[in-house]
C-alpha positions, 0 to 999 in steps of 0.5 A, a space after each residue: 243494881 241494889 240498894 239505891 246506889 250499890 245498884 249504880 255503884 256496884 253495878 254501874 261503876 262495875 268494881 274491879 281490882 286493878 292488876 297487871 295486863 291480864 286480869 284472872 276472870 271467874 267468880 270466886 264462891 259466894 260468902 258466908 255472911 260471917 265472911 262477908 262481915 270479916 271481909 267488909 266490916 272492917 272498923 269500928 260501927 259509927 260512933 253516933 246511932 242516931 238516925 240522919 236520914 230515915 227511909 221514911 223521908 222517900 215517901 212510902 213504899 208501894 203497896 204490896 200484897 205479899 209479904 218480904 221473903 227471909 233474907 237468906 231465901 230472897 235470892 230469887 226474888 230481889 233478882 228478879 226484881 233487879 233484872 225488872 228495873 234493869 230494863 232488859 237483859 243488862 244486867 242479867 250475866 253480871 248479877 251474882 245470885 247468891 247473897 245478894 243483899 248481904 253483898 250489896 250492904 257489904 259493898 256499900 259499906 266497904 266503898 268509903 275504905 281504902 279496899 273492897 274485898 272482890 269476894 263480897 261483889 254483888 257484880 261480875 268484874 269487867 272482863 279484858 285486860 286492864 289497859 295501859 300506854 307506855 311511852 317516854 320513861 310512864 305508864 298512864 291509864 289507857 282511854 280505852 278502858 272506859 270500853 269496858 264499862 259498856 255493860 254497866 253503863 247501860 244497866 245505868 241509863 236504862 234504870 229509872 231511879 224512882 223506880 229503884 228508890 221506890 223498890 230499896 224502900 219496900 225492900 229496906 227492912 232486908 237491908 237494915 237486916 244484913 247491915 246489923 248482920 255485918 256488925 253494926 247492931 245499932 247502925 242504920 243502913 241508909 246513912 252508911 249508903 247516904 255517906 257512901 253516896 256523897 264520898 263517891 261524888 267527892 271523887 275528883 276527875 283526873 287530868 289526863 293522861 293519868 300516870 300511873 307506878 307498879 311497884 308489884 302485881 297491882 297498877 297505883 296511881 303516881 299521884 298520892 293524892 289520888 292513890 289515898 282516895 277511897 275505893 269507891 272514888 277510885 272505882 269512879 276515876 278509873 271509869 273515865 272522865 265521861 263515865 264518871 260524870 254520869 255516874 254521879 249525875 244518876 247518884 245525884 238523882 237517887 240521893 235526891 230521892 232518898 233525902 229530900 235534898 237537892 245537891 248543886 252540881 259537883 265542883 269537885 270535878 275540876 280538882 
């Protein structure tokens, strides 16, 4: 969990690439920070740089009395921070430890794409095959794979999102750090993860069952409206209807917390 919501997105919604019935598991080697950028970065910085949700609107950060590490030496502290507000051993086994930062802020920025590089993931890929039914001429996405977002799920219900928002705000100056590192000098993290948020809680909840093509290797979606959804709603559709649900409940909450605003239950979800 990082970032405000990477934590929930990345972690909890657990970004997968959707292949065949078998799945090739293991990490890939972690990124350089120009890779990360070359993977992520895609597309021209924002055109406005002027700042619509300033961290300092979620109230201050606790105090503290030690200083931010480096970014590039913040490995050990961020995660053990991340484990603490995971509540338990959730999270431990699906955090990759290098990079940290830099791969969240590179997740959140890739989320409203149409892609996410796997290699830039601040999370283990769900492990088993990716499942399907067949019958009568289509494929349609199986119901058993919200299974395999149980570990997630749980990193998701056991953290507090006060807790977290406080900890991205006393931590934000790393994050600011690795946005600009990305290729947005003039950007502003917070927003990117604001859009990021609200394009996540636009995702539609498909009627099921959910048909899907192969025209190759990699599973689409029939429908090319929701095939054209971004990565980060097509992460969420993938989850399950129930999975989806809550989280963007949690999203709501840590949006909420960030800005000040409260938003009204989705209408989205009858799309």
């Amino acid at each position: 969990m990082i970032s405000a919501i990477v934590v929930v997105v990345a972690i909890a919604v657990g970004v997968f690439i959707w292949r065949k019935a078998t799945q090739a598991g293991g990490g890939k080697a972690p990124v350089a920070a120009s890779s990360t950028a070359a993977n992520a970065g895609q597309g021209p910085a924002h055109a406005s740089t002027a700042i619509q949700h300033p961290i300092a609107q979620a109230g201050p950060a606790p105090a503290s009395t030690s200083p931010l590490p480096a970014l590039d030496a913040s490995d050990t502290s961020v995660a053990d921070g991340l484990l603490a507000l995971a509540g338990g051993d959730a999270l431990d086994g699906l955090l990759h430890r290098q990079q940290i930062i830099r791969r969240v802020v590179a997740t959140v920025d890739a989320l409203p794409r149409q892609s996410v590089g796997s290699n830039i993931l601040p999370v283990q890929t769900p492990k088993g095959a990716f499942l399907v039914e067949q019958g009568d001429g289509a494929v349609t996405l199986s119901p058993r794979n919200a299974e395999r977002y149980a570990p997630y799920m749980r990193v998701l219900d056991g953290t507090d999102p006060k807790a977290l928002v406080a900890w991205y705000v006393a931590h934000y100056p790393l994050f600011q750090q690795a946005y600009r590192d990305l290729g947005y000098p003039k950007g502003y993290f917070n927003d990117r993860l604001i859009a990021a948020i609200d394009d996540m809680l636009a995702a539609p909840v498909p009627e099921a069952p959910v048909q899907l093509v192969q025209p190759k290797v990699f599973y689409r979606y029939a429908d090319a409206g929701l095939e054209t959804r971004s990565a980060g709603q097509k992460m969420l559709m993938r989850m399950g209807a129930d999975n989806e649900a809550r989280v963007k409940a949690k999203l709501r909450q840590i949006r909420d917390l960030l800005t000040g605003v409260t938003l009204p239950a989705s209408s989205s979800s009858a799309q």
